[in-house]
N, C-alpha and C positions, 0 to 999 in steps of 0.2 A: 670657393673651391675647397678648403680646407673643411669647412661644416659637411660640403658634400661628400670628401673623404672618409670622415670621421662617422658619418651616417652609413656608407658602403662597408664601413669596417666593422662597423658594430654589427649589421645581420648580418656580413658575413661572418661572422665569427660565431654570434647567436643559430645560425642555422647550421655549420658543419660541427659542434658539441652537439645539436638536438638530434640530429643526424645519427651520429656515431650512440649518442647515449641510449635513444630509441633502439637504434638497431640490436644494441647488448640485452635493451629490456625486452624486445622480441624472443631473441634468440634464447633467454633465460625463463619464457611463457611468462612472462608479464603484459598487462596492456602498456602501447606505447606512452602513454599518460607519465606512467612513472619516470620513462625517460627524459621526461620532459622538465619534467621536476627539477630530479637529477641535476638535467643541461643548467636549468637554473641554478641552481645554487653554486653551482662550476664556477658559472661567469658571473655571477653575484660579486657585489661588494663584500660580503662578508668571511669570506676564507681568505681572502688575501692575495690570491692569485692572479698572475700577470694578465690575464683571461678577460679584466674586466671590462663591460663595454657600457656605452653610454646607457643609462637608465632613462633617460627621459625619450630615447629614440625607441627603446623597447616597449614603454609602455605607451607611447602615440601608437606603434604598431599591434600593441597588444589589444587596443580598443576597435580596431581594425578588424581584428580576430576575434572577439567577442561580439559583434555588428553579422560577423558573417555566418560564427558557430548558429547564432541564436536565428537569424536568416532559415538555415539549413534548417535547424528543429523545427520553425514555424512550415516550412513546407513539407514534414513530414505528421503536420498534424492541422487538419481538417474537419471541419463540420460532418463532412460527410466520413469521416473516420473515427470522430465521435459519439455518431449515432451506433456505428459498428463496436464500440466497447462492450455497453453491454451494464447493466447496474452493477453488477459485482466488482469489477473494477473500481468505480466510485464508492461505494461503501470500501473497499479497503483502501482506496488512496486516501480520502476524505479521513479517516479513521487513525491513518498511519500519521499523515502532517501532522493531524489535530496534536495527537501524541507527542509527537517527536518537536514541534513547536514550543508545547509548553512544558519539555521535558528540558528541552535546552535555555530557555527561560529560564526554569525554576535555577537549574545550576549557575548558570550566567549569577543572577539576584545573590545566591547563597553566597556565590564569590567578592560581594557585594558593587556589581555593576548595576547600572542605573536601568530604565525603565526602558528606554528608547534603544540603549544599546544592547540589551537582555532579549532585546526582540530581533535584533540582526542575527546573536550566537540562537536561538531559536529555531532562525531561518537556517541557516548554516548548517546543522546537523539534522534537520527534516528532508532534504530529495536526494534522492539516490542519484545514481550516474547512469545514464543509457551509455555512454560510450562503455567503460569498463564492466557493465553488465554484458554489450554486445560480444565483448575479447572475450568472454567467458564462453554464453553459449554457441562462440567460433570453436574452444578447444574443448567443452564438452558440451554437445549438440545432447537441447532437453525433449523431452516427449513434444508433441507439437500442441498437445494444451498448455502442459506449463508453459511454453513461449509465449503462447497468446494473451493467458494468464498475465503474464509478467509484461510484457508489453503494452497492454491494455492499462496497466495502475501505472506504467512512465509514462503515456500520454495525456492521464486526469493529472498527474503528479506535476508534469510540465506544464499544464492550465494552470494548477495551483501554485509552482514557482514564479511564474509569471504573476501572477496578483498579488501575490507575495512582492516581488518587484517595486511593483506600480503602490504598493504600501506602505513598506518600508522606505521609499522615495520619497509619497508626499509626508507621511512621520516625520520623517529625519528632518525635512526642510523647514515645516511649520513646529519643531518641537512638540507636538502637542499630543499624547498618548491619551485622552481623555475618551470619555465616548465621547462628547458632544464635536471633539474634533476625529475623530474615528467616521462619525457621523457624515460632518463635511467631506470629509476626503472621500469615503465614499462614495458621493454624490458628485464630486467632479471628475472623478475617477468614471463614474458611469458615463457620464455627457458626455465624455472624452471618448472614451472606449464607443460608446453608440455614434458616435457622428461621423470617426474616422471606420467604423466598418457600415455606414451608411454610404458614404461617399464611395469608400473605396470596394467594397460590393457590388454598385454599380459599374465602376470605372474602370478596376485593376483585370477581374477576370477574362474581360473583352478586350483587352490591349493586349495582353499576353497569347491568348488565342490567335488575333490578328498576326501578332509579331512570328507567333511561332508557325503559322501556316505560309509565310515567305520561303522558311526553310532555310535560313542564313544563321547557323550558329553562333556566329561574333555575334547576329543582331540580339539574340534571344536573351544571350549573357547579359549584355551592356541593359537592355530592357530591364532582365529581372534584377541584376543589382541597382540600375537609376530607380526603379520603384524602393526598392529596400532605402536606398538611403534618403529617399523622400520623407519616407514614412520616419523615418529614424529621425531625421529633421523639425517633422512637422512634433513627434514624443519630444525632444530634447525643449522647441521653442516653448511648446506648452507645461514646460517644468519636470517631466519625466525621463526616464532615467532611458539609453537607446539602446540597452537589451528590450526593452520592452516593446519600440518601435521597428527594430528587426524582427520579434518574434512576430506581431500584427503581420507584419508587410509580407513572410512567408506564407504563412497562413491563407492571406491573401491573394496570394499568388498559386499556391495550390486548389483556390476552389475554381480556378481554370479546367482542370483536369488534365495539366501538363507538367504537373509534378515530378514525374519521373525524368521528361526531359529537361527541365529545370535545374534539376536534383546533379544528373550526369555534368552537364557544364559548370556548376559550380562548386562541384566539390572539390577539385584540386585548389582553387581557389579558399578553400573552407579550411582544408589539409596545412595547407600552407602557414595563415594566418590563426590556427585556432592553438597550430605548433608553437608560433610565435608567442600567443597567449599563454598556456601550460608554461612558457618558459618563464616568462615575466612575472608570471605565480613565483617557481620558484626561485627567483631571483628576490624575494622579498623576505625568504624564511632567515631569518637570524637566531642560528644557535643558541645566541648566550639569551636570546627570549622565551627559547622552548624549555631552555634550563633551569629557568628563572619560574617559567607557569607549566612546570613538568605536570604538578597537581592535577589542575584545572583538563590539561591534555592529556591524562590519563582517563580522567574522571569523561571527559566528551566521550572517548575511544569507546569506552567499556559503554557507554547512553548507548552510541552506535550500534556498536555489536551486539547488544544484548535485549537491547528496549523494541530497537526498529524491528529484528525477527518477530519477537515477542508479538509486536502491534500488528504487522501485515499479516503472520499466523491466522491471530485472533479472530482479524478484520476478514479473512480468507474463508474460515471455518463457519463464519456467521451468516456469510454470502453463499454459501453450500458448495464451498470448491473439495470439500474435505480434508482430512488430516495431513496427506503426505502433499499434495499439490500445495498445500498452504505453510506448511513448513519450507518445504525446496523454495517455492518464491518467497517465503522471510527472508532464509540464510541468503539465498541470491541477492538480495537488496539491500544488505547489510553493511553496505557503505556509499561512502559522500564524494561527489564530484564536482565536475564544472557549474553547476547552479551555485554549489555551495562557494565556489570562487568569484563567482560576479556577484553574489550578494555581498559578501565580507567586500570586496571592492567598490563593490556601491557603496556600503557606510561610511570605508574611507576616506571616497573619492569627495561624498558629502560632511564630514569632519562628523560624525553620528557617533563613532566607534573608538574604541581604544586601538590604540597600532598593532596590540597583540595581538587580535581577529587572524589577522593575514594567515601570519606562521602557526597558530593555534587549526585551523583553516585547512595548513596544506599537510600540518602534521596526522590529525585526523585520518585524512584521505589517503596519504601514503601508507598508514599501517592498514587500513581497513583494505585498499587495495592489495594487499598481500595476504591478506586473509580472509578474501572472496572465496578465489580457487577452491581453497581448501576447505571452507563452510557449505559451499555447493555439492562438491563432490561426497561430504560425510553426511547432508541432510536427508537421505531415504532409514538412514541407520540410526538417524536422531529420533525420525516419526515413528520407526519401527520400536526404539526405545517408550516412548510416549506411551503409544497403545499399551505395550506391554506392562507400563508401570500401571496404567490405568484402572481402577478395579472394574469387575465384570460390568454391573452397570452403568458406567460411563460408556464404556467400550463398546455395548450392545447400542445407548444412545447415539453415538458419536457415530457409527454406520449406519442408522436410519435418518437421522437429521437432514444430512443432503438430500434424502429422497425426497422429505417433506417440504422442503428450497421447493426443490421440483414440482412438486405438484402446485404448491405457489405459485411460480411462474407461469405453470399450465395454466393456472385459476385465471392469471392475471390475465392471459392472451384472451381466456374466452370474454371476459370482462367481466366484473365487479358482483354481478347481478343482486347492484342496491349497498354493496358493501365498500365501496370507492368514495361516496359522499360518508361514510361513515369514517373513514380512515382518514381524509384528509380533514376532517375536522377533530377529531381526537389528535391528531398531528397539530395542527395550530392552538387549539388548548394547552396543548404540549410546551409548542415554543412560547407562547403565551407567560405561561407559569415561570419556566426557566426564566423568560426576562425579568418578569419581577423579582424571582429571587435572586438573580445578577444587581438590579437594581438595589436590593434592599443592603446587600453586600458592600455595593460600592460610596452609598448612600454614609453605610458606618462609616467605613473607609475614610470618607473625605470629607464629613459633615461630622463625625465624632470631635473631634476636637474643639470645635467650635461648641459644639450642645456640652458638653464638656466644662468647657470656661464659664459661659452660663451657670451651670449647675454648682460651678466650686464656689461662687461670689455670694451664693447662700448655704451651700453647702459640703465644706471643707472633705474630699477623697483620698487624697495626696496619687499614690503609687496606685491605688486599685482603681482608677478615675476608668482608663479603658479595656479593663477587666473586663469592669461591669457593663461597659458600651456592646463590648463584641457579644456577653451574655444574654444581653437583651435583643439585638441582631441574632442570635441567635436563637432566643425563644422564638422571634418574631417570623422569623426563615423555616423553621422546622413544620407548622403547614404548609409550607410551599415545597417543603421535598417531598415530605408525604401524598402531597396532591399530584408532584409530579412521579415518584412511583406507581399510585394508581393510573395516573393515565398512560404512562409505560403500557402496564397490564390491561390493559381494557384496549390498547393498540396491538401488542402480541396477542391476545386473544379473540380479536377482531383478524388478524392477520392469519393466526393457526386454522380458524374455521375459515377460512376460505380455500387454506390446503388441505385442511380436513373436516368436511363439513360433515353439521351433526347428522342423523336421519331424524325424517318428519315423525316417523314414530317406531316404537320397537326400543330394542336396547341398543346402547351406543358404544359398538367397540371399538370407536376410537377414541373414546374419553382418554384414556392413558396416555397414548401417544400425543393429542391436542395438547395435555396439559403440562408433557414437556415440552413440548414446543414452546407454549405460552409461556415458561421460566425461561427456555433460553433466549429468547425474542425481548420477552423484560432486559435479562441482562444486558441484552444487544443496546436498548435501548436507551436503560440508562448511562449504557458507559458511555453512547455519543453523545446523548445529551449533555452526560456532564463532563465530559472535554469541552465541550463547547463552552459550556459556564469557565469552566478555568483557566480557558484562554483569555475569557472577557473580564474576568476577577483577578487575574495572574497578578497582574501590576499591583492589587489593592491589597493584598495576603499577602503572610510571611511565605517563602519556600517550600513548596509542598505541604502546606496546612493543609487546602483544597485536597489535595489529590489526595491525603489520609482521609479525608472525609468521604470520599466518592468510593473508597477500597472498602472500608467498613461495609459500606451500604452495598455495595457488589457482592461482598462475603458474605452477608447474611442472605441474600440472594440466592448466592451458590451454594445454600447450607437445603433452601430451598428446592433448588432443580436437584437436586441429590437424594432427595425423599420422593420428586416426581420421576427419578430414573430408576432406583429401585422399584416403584410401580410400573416403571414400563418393563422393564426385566420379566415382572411376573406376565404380564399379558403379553410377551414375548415368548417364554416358555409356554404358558396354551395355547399360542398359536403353534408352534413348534408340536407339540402332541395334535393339533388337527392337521397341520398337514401332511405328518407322518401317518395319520389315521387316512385322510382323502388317498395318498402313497400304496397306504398296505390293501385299500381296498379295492385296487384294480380288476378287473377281471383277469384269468391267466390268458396269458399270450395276448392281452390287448398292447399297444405299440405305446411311442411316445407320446402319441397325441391325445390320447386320456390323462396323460399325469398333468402333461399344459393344460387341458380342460379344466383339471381339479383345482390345479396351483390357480388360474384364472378367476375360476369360484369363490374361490378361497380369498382373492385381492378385492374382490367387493364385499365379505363377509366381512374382512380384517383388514380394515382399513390403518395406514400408518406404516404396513410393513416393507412399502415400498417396492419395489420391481421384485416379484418371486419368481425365482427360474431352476428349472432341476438340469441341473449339469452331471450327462453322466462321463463315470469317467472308463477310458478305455483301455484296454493291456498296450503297452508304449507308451503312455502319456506321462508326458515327465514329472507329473504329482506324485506319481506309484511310487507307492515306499517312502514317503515323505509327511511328517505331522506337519497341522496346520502352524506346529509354531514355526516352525522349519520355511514352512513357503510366507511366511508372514502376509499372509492373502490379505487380510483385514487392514496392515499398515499400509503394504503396497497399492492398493485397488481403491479401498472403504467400502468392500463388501462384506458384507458377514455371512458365516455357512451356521444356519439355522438350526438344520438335521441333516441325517447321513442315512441313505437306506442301507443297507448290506445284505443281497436277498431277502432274507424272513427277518431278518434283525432290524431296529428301527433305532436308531440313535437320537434323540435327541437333546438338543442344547449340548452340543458338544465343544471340546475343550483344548488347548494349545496339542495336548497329549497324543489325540485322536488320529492315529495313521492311516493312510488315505491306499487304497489298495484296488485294483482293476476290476468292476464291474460295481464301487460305489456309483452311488447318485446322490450328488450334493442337490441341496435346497438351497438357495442363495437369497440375500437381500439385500437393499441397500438403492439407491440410483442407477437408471437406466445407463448409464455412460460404468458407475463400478461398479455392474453388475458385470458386463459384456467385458471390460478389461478384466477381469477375475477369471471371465469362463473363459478368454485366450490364454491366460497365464498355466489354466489348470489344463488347459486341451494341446496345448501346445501352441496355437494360430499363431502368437505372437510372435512367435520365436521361430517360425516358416514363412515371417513376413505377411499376412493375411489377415493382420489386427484391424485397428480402426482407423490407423493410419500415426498412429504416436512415436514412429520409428521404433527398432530393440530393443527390446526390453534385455535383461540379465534371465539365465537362463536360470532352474531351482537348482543344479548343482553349482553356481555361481554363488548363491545367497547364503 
């Protein structure tokens, strides 16, 4: 009787703090998250306060709560909601982990924590938080791409925590960070993974259907959580950790196509115990630890805030979301949540980790949740900084780029024709290469020493003994980067001529535009490829060795696309004097539909220049009186205005300066999607509700 008092006490006393603290963090625009915290650290052992309640009751319940959070996300992600991503998404999720994995590794190592632990604080500061991203675009509702946007990379993000999971699990169990055990795990990780979504593919979706065409709510509930904790059961017996078997078991339960009413019945249930979670977090955080690895929790903080924009940007820009969409969704993503607390708890729970993960962990997360808000709401002003700092031919680049994504993707829908076997096989040459030079890496790594002692038994080194090893690894490695360079470039270049194909004969005026494409495409290329190598060499190199080496080789790169963007500048400005010329030679009093006809012409003479459209503007329209730096069209949109007619006057290539006045006709470029936002911006549409549907925009006397 006394145990079950003492049990009654402790949530109740854990729920009416979480209660109260949430509700302050509400009402102060925070996400409830922080309250939660908060509540913990309240009733935590370590302030001292009368408040405290049993710890082992919380955290039986808090596993409760992690069972069910992780539940809730699997049924908010689906095969069939993975088809709906979209590639872009993957390439910046894929792109952002890679990063922020081996970004928190390297620091972890430098602080000199071991290999297996190095790869928890890895996971820890790589995925973002759907819940505190969602409190944000509650209080500031984004255009309805960026949501999608952002969205789309938490649901690759949540595949990838998830396998994260199920790795850092069987890691930590077997110790063994090697490839050959990398290897194994692997492969039971697959058999695992394939049997139980064989089984329960067949099984799960057909019961849940039945159950829920009864029409009995209690049944539906009790059905979809007996399935969760089946699943959970069947992850735990087989050695895996049961976030892992909750997320499966959601998953599974939404390719029912009852999700939604799944979704409603258990989410108070989800509320409840994810509360209970968040608290038990922080009931872990001990002061005098954060005090003690101030360092270290600074040093994550600033990875966070400063690396993960950086990466998702990058990752955004490459995938052809362009500059300001890919900025908003960095700063949006710019901090760590619930993933990042069932990882650190899974290491623990496994003994993998040091105890400071936890509060290192929640510290993290606390500050970056406080500096969401305010990174979202300053990030149009950030991208608007960017461009501007940009020199002209970046800037001109960096508005056509998306349009050439585009035409890509068109390429790709129509199909290949003949260039799809060419790409996937320059792709496997690709990974090919990188493996061996991973291999030849780790080969030093772990075989030097030994070749080494050999060598000293006739030939005395002392101190320069693996100098000379990594020198030779080195001679030895430097064709293998070269080789994977080239075939980088012969994959960007296979890839640009499918968005911009040559002509069979004539002159080629898309040479320009293809061959920046083909530098940025390289870059794209190598920096995934070699995130990849340095997540698989991490453990075998000093701290950031790898990743100087991968920056050099990106730089000279970028020294590269810098000479192919001032070439496109020039065959930017002729086309600019031709279409000003197609412009001036209308006939008098022909209508709009000769200047479309020419700009039309003119898109298959000038290939690269991506969607051309003449935007005229009208007396009212709220561009009048205002230079283009003024409307920062180009940061806002990623269009660029090419030329400006002005009756007889023909402006081209014109400049931040150039004031926009009632019966111009702008010439636009850039993607079909920022083209058409540019022309509501300058016509007004958007701002009369008539846009593309991205909700209001800020008016140009606003900006």
């Amino acid at each position: 009787m006394e145990s079950s008092h003492a049990f009654l006490e402790s949530l109740g006393i854990t729920i009416c703090v979480a209660a109260a603290t949430s509700w302050l963090s509400v009402r102060l625009r925070q996400p409830p998250v922080l309250g939660y915290l908060l509540a913990g650290l309240i009733v935590g052992p370590y302030l001292g306060l009368p408040l405290v309640t049993d710890r082992s009751v919380i955290a039986m319940l808090s596993e409760l709560g992690v069972i069910l959070l992780m539940f809730f996300l699997g049924l908010e992600f689906s095969l069939r909601h993975l088809l709906k991503v979209g590639p872009r998404a993957f390439v910046i999720a894929f792109l952002e982990v890679g990063v922020m994995v081996f970004a928190g590794l390297s620091v972890a190592r430098a602080f000199g924590f071991g290999g297996v632990q190095s790869l928890f604080f890895g996971g820890v500061v790589a995925i973002a938080s759907t819940t505190i991203i969602a409190k944000v675009f509650e209080d500031q509702p984004p255009p309805r791409a960026l949501r999608q946007l952002v969205l789309g990379v938490l649901i690759v993000e949540d595949l990838l925590a998830v396998f994260l999971l199920a790795l850092f699990s069987a890691i930590a169990k077997t110790g063994d960070a090697s490839l050959e055990g990398l290897g194994d795990t692997a492969l039971r990780l697959a058999l695992f993974l394939g049997g139980l979504l064989l089984v329960g593919m067949y099984l799960v979706p057909r019961l849940v259907q039945r159950v829920v065409a009864q029409n009995r709510p209690e049944t539906t509930l009790l059905t979809s959580v007996g399935v969760c904790f089946a699943v959970v059961l069947a992850s735990a017996h087989f050695g895996y950790s049961v976030a892992l078997g909750a997320f499966l078991a959601g998953s599974l339960v939404a390719e029912s196509g009852e999700e939604k009413r799944v979704e409603h019945l258990v989410r108070p249930l989800k509320d409840l115990f994810s509360a209970v979670f968040f608290v038990a977090v922080g009931m872990s955080i001990d002061p005098a630890v954060l005090l003690e690895q101030w360092p270290m929790a600074l040093l994550m903080t600033a990875t966070v805030l400063l690396l993960k924009p950086l990466a998702v940007a990058f990752g955004g820009f490459v995938a052809g979301a362009g500059i300001l969409p890919s900025v908003r969704a960095g700063m949006t993503m710019a901090q760590i949540g619930e993933f990042s607390f069932i990882i650190a708890g899974l290491g623990l729970t496994l003994g993998a980790v040091d105890a400071s993960l936890y509060p290192l962990a929640v510290a993290v997360s606390a500050i970056t949740v406080l500096t969401t808000p305010h990174m979202a709401r300053h990030a149009e002003r950030v991208a608007a900084w960017i461009d501007a700092t940009l020199p002209r031919p970046l800037q001109t680049f960096v508005s056509l780029y998306a349009s050439w994504i585009e035409d890509l993707t068109r390429a790709r829908a129509r199909g290949a024709l003949g260039h799809g076997a060419q790409v996937r096989r320059i792709t496997a040459l690709l990974l090919v290469d990188a493996g061996l030079l991973c291999g030849i890496v780790i080969a030093a790594a772990v075989g030097g020493p030994e070749i080494l002692d050999r060598v000293e038994s006739w030939l005395p080194l002392g101190e320069l003994g693996m100098e000379l090893v990594w020198i030779s690894a080195s001679l030895l490695a430097a064709p293998f980067v070269l080789t994977s360079i080239r075939l980088a470039r012969a994959l960007g270049r296979r890839l640009a001529q499918l968005a911009l194909p040559p002509p069979a004969e004539g002159v080629d005026f898309a040479n320009a535009p293809r061959r920046a494409m083909t530098m940025a495409l390289e870059i794209a290329i190598v920096a995934g490829v070699g995130v990849l190598c340095l997540l698989v060499t991490a453990p075998f190199l000093p701290p950031f060795g790898g990743a100087a080496v991968l920056a050099l080789v990106v730089l000279v790169l970028a020294v590269a696309l810098w000479r192919s963007a001032t070439n496109l500048q020039g065959h930017v400005r002729a086309g600019s004097m031709a279409i000003l010329d197609a412009l001036g030679r209308r006939a008098p009093g022909a209508g709009a539909g000769s200047g479309a006809l020419a700009l039309e012409q003119l898109r298959e003479l000038l290939p690269g220049l991506g969607d051309l459209q003449s935007v005229p503007i009208e007396a009212g329209a709220p561009a009048v009186g205002h230079s283009l730096a003024e409307l920062r069209l180009r940061a806002r949109t990623g269009a660029s205005v090419l030329a400006i007619r002005r009756g007889e006057e023909l402006v081209s290539d014109p400049d931040g300066r150039s004031v926009l006045a009632a019966g111009d006709v702008l010439v636009l470029a850039g993607s079909h999607e920022a083209v058409e936002h540019a022309r509501e911006l300058l016509t007004g549409d958007a701002l009369s509700g008539r846009g593309n549907g991205n909700g209001p925009r800020p008016s140009v006397q606003d900006v």
